[in-house]
C-alpha positions as CSV (number, residue, x, y, z in Angstrom):
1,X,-3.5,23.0,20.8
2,X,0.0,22.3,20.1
3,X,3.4,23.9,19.8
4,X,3.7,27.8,18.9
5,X,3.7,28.6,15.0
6,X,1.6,30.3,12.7
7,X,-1.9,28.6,13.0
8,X,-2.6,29.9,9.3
9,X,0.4,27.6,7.9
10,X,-0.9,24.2,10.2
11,X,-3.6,22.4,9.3
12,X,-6.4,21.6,11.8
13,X,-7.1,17.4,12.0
14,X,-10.1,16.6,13.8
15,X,-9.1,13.4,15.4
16,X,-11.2,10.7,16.9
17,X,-9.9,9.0,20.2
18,X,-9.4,5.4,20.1
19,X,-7.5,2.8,21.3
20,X,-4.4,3.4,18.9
21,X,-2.9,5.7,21.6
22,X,0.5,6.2,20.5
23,X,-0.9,7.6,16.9
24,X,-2.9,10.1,19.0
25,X,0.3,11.1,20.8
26,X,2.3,11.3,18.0
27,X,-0.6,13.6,16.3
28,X,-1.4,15.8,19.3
29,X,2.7,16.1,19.8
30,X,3.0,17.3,16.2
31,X,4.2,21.2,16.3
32,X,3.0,21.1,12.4
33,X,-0.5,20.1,13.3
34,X,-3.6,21.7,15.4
35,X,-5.4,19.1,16.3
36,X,-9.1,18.5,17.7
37,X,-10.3,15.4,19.3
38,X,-13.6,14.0,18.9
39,X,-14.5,11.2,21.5
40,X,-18.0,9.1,20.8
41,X,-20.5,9.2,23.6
42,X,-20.2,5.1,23.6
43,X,-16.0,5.4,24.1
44,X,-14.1,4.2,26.7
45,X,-10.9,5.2,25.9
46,X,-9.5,8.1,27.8
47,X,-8.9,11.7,26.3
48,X,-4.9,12.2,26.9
49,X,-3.9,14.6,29.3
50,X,-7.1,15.9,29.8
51,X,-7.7,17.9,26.7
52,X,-10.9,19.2,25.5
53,X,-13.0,16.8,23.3
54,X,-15.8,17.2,21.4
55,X,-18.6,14.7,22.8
56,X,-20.1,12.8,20.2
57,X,-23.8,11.9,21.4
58,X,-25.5,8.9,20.1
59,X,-28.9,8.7,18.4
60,X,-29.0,12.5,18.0
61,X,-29.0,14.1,14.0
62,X,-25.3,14.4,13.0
63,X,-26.5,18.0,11.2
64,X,-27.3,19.1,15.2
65,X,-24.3,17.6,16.5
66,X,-22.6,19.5,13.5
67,X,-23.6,22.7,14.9
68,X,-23.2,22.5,18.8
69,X,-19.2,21.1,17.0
70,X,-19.3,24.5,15.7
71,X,-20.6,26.7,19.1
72,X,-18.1,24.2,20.7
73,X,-15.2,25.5,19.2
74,X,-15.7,29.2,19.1
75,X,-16.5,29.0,22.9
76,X,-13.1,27.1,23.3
77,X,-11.0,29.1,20.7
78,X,-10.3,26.0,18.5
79,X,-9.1,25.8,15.1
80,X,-11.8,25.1,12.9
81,X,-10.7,21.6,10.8
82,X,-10.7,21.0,7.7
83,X,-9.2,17.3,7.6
84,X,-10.8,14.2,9.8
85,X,-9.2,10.8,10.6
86,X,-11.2,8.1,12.3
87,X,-9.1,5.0,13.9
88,X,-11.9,3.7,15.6
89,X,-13.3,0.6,13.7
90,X,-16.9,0.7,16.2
91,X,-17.2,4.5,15.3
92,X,-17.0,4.6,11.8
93,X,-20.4,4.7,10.6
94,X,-21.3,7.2,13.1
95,X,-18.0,9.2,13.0
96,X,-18.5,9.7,9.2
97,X,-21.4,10.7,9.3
98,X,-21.0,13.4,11.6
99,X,-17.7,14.2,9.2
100,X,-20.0,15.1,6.4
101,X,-22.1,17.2,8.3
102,X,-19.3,19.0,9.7
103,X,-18.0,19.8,5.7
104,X,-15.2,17.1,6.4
105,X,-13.4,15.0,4.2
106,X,-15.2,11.7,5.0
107,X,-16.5,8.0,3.7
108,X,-19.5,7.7,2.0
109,X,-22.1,5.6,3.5
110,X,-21.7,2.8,0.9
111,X,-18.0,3.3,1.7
112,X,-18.7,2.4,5.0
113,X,-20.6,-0.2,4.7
114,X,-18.2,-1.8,2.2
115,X,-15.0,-1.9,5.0
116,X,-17.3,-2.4,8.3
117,X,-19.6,-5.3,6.6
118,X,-17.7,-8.3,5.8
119,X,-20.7,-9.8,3.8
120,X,-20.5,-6.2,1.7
121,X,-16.4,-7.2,1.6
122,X,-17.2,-10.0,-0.7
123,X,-18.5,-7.4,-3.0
124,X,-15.7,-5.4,-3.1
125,X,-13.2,-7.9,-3.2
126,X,-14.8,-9.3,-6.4
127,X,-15.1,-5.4,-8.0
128,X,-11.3,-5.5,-7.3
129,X,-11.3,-8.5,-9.3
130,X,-9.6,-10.4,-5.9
131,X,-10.3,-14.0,-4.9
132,X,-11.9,-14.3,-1.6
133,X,-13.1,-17.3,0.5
134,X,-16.5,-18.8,-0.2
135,X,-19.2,-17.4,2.4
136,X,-23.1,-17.7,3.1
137,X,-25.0,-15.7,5.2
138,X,-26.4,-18.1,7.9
139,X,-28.9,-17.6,11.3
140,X,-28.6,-21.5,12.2
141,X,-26.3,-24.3,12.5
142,X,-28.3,-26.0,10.1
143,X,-27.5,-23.5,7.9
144,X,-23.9,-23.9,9.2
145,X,-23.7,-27.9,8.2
146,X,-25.5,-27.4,5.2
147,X,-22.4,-24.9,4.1
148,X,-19.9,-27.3,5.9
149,X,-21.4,-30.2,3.7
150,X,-20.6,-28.3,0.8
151,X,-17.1,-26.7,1.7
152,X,-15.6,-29.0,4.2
153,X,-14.9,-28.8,8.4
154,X,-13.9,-26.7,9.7
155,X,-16.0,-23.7,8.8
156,X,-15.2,-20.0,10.1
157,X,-18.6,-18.4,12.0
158,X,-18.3,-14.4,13.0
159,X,-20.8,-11.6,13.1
160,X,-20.7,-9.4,9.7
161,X,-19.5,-6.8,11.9
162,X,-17.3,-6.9,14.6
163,X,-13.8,-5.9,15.1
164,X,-10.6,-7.5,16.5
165,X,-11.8,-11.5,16.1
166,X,-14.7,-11.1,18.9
167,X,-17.4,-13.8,18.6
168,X,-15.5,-15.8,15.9
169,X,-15.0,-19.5,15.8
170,X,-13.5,-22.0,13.7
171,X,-16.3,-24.5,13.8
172,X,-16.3,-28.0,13.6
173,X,-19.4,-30.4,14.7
174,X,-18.3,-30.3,18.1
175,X,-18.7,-26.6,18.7
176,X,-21.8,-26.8,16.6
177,X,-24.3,-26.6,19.5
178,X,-22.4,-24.2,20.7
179,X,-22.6,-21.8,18.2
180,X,-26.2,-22.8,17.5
181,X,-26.7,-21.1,20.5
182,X,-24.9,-18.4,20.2
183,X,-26.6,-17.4,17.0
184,X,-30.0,-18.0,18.5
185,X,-29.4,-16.0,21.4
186,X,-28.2,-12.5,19.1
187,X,-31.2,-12.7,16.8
188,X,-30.1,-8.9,16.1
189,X,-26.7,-9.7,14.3
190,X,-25.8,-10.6,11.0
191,X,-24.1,-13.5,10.9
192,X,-21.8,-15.1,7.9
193,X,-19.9,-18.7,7.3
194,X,-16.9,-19.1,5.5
195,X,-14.4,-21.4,4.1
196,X,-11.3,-22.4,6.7
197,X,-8.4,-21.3,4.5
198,X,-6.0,-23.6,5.0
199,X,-2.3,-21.9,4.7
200,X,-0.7,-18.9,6.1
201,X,-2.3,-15.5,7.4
202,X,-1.1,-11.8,6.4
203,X,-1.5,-8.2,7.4
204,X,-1.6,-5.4,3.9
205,X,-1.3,-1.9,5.3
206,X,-0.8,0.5,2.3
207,X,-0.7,4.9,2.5
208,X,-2.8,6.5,0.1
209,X,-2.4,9.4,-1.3
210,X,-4.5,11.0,-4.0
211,X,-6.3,8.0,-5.0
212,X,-2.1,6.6,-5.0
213,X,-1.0,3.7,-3.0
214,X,2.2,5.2,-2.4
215,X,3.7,2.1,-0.4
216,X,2.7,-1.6,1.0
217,X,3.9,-3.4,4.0
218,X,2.7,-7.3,4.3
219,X,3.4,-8.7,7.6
220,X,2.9,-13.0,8.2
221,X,1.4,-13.8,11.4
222,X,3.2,-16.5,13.4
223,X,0.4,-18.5,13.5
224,X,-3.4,-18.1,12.4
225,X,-5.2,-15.4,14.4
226,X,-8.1,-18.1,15.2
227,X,-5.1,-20.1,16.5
228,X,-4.0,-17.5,18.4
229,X,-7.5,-16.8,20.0
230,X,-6.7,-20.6,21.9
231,X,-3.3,-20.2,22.9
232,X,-1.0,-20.3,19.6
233,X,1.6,-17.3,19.8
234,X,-0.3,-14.2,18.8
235,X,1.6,-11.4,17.0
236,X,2.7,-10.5,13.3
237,X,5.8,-10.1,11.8
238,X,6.9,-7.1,9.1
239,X,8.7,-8.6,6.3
240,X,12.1,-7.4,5.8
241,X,12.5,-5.0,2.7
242,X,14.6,-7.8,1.0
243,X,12.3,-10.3,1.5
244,X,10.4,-12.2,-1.1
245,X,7.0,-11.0,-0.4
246,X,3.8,-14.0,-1.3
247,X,1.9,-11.3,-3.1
248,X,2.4,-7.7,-4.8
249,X,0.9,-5.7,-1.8
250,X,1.3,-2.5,-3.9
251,X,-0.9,-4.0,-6.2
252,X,-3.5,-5.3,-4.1
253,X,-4.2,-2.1,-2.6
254,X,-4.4,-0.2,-5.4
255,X,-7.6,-2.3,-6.7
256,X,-9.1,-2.4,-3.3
257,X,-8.6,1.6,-3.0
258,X,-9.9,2.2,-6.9
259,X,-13.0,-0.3,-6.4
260,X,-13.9,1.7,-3.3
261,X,-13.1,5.1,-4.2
262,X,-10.8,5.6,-1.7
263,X,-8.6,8.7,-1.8
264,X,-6.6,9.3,1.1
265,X,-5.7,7.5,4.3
266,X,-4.7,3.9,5.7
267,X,-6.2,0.4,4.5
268,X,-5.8,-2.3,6.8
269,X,-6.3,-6.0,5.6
270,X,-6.0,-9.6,5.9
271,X,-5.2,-12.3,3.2
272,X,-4.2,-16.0,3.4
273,X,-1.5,-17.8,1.1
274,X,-3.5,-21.3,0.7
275,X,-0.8,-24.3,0.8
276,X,-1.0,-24.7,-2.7
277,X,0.0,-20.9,-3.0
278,X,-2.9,-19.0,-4.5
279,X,-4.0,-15.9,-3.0
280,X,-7.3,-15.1,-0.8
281,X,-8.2,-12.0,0.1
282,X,-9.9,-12.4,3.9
283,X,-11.0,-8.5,5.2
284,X,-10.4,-4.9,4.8
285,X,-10.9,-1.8,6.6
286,X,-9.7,2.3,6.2
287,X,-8.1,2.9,9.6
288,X,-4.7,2.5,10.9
289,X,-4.1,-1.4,11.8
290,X,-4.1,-2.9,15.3
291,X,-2.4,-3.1,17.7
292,X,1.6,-2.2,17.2
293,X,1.6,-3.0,13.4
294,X,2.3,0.4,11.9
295,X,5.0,0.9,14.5
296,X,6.5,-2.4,13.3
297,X,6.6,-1.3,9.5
298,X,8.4,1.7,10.5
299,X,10.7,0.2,12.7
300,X,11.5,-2.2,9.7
301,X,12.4,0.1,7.6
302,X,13.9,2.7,9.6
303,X,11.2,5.4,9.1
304,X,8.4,7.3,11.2
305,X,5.5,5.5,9.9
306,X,3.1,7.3,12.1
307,X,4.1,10.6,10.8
308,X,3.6,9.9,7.3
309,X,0.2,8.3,8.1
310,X,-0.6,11.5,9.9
311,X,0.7,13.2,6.7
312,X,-2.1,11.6,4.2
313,X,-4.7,12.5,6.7
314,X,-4.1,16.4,6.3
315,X,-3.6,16.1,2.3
316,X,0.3,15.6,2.8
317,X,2.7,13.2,0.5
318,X,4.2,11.2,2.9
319,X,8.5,11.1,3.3
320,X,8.8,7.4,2.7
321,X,12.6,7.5,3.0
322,X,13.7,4.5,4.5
323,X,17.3,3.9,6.3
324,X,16.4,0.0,7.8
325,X,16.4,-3.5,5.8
326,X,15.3,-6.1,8.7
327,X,12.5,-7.8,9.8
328,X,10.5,-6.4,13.0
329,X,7.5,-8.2,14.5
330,X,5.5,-7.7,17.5
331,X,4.3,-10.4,20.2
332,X,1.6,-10.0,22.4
333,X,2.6,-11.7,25.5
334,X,-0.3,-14.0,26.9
335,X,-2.9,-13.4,29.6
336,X,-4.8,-15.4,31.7
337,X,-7.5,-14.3,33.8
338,X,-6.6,-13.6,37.5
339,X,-4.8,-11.7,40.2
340,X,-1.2,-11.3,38.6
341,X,1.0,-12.9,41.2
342,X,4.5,-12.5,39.3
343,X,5.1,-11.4,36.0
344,X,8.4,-11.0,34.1
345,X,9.7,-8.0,34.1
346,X,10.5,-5.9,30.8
347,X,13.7,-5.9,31.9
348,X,14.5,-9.2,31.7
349,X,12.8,-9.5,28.4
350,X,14.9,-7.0,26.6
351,X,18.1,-9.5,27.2
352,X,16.5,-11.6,25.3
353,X,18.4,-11.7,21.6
354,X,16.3,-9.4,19.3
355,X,14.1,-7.4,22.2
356,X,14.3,-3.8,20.9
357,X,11.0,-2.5,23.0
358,X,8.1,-3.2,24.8
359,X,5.2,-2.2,27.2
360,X,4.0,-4.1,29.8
361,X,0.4,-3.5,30.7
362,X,-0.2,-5.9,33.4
363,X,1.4,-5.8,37.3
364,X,1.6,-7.6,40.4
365,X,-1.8,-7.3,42.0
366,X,-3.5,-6.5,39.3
367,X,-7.2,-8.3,38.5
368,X,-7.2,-9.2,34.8
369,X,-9.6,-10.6,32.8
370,X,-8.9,-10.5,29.0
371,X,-11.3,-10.9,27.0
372,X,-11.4,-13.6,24.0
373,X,-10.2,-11.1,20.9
374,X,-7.0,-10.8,18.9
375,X,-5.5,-7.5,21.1
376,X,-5.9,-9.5,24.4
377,X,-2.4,-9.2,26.3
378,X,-0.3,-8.3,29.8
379,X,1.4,-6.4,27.0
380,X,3.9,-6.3,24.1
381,X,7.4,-6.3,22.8
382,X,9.0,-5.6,19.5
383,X,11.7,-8.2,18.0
384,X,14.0,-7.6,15.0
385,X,15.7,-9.7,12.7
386,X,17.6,-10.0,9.7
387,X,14.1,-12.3,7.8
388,X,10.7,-13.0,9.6
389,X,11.9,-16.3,10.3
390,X,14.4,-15.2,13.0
391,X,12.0,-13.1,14.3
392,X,9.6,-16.2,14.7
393,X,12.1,-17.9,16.9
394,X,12.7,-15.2,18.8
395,X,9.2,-14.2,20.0
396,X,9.4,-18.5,20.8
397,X,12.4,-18.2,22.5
398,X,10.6,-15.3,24.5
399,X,7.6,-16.6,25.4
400,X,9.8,-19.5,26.4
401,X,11.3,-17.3,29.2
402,X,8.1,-15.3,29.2
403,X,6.1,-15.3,33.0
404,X,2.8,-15.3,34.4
405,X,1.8,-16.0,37.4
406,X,-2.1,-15.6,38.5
407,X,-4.1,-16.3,41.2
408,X,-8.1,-16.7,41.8
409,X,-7.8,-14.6,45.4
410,X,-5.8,-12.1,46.8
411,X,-3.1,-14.0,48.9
């Protein structure tokens, strides 16, 4: 599968596709790796370059999809694997399962129920001894005002499981009937209030190794994701080395990964700083964060962050040698539904002071429509500075000069 070299020196990672693409190019590029990829029947990412993937099906016994894994590679001349990594937040229950029928490292069931299900969250935040925001389980917005009348407007609403902010609101009694409705009309989710946190929002990625956090990286977000869902400036920012960070990330992780028994591989979470500086821990899940963020820690530092997460997932200690002390943050440049009539090019965006890279993935005469979640761009671009709050003004400073033309017709 990848570059000459003894296949009885390189481990074999069985990889599940997903929407972190430039991890799954880094993986399949590695000449130290043999790497299998796994795409679930419900997917709609694309396999790169064509390779062969094993089709996961739904609603079939993961001990029979096991076995036709097994046919599957012998008729294709694979590596067997003996190490998994799942990116893919929607796949996880049914990903792991299949894992542990395959004889694959793997989460357990309660494992996955404890960093999919953000009602099951509140348990593990609390066996980490963390403080988290106060939460009900509700299926009304009279259940909604009854925990608003308790905890104060506005009130957070989301479905216990979901991924990237879909179908969450910060409530108030003016979009009360309109969640009202929307909780009536998907009788078949879970849903769970909250307390608005009122203060600032951060990204914890952490590497384990062995049971080991062997590094944190804490990243602020320019403005709270909810915010940022209507129209505040979406993106996160790694804090420079030399920062001052809010909170010991190392720490945090470790009691998140001992309370969940969690050996090797990437956590992902979310905290606030409330105003009158405590600490809240929000959500938590075992895959690689979203978006650009781990190419943003590595950038920050001056290391290849994706290799080393690559490195925990075949039973690897990661090289954390870093070269970099600055501050790199990513923006996700706005969309807006529509026939792109002009957009700014990258070009012109990397004269902008602090531009080091970006994608655009939105062009004239192309029909978007984004939808209403926190990775909802025309694309992305990577800003450095000497502290996050340079980066801050640079991403305004580029959205500033940032444009987007759409239209409702072709002209």
């Amino acid at each position: 599968m990848n570059a000459p070299g003894p296949r009885a020196r390189r481990p074999a990672l069985l990889l599940v596709v997903s929407r972190r693409r430039r991890f799954t190019r880094h993986v399949l590029d590695r000449p130290d790796i043999d790497t299998v990829l796994l795409r679930p029947e419900a997917s709609t990412v694309e396999v790169p370059d064509g390779r062969p993937a094993f089709r996961l099906r739904a609603g079939v016994l993961a001990q029979e999809e096991a076995a036709r894994f097994r046919r599957w590679l012998t008729d294709l001349g694979l590596p067997r694997p003996a190490f998994f990594c799942n990116p893919d937040e929607a796949a996880q229950p049914s990903a792991h399962r299949f894992a542990a029928a395959a004889g694959l490292p793997h989460l357990s069931p309660r494992q996955v129920r404890l960093v999919t299900d953000k009602l099951a969250m509140k348990e593990l935040f609390a066996a980490a001894g963390l403080s988290a925001a106060r939460f009900r389980a509700v299926t009304s917005a009279t259940e909604v005002k009854e925990f608003a009348d308790r905890y104060g407007w506005p009130v957070i609403v989301k479905p216990a499981v979901s991924g990237s902010a879909v179908d969450t609101w910060k409530v108030d009694t003016d979009r009360l009937a309109a969640v009202d409705l929307a909780l009536r009309s998907r009788p078949d989710r879970r849903w769970i209030a909250e307390e608005y946190i009122r203060g600032t929002e951060h990204q914890l990625c952490a590497l384990v190794y062995e049971g080991e956090v062997q590094d944190a990286y804490i990243a602020v977000n320019p403005a709270p994701l909810l915010d940022a869902l209507d129209g505040a400036i979406n993106g996160d920012i790694t804090l420079a080395p030399s920062e001052p960070e809010p909170v010991d990330g190392r720490a945090v992780a470790q009691r998140i990964a001992d309370a969940l028994g969690f050996r090797a591989g990437y956590l992902h979470g979310e905290f606030f700083i409330r105003d009158d500086g405590s600490f809240v821990m929000g959500e938590i899940a075992a895959r690689l964060g979203g978006a650009e963020l781990p190419t943003s820690h590595g950038l920050s530092r001056g290391f290849d962050m994706l290799a080393a997460v690559a490195d925990v997932y075949v039973g690897r200690r990661p090289a954390l040698t870093y070269t970099r002390d600055r501050s790199v943050g990513e923006l996700l440049l706005p969309a807006r539904p529509g026939i792109v009539t002009d957009i700014s090019s990258l070009a012109e965006l990397m004269t902008v002071p602090g531009v080091i890279s970006g994608a655009l993935t939105a062009a004239v005469g192309d029909r978007i429509d984004p939808p209403r979640a926190s990775n909802a761009s025309s694309g992305h671009v990577h800003i450095e500075g000497e502290n996050s709050g340079v980066v801050r003004a640079r991403m305004a400073e580029v959205l500033r000069r940032f444009r987007l033309e759409v239209t409702q017709a072709h002209p």
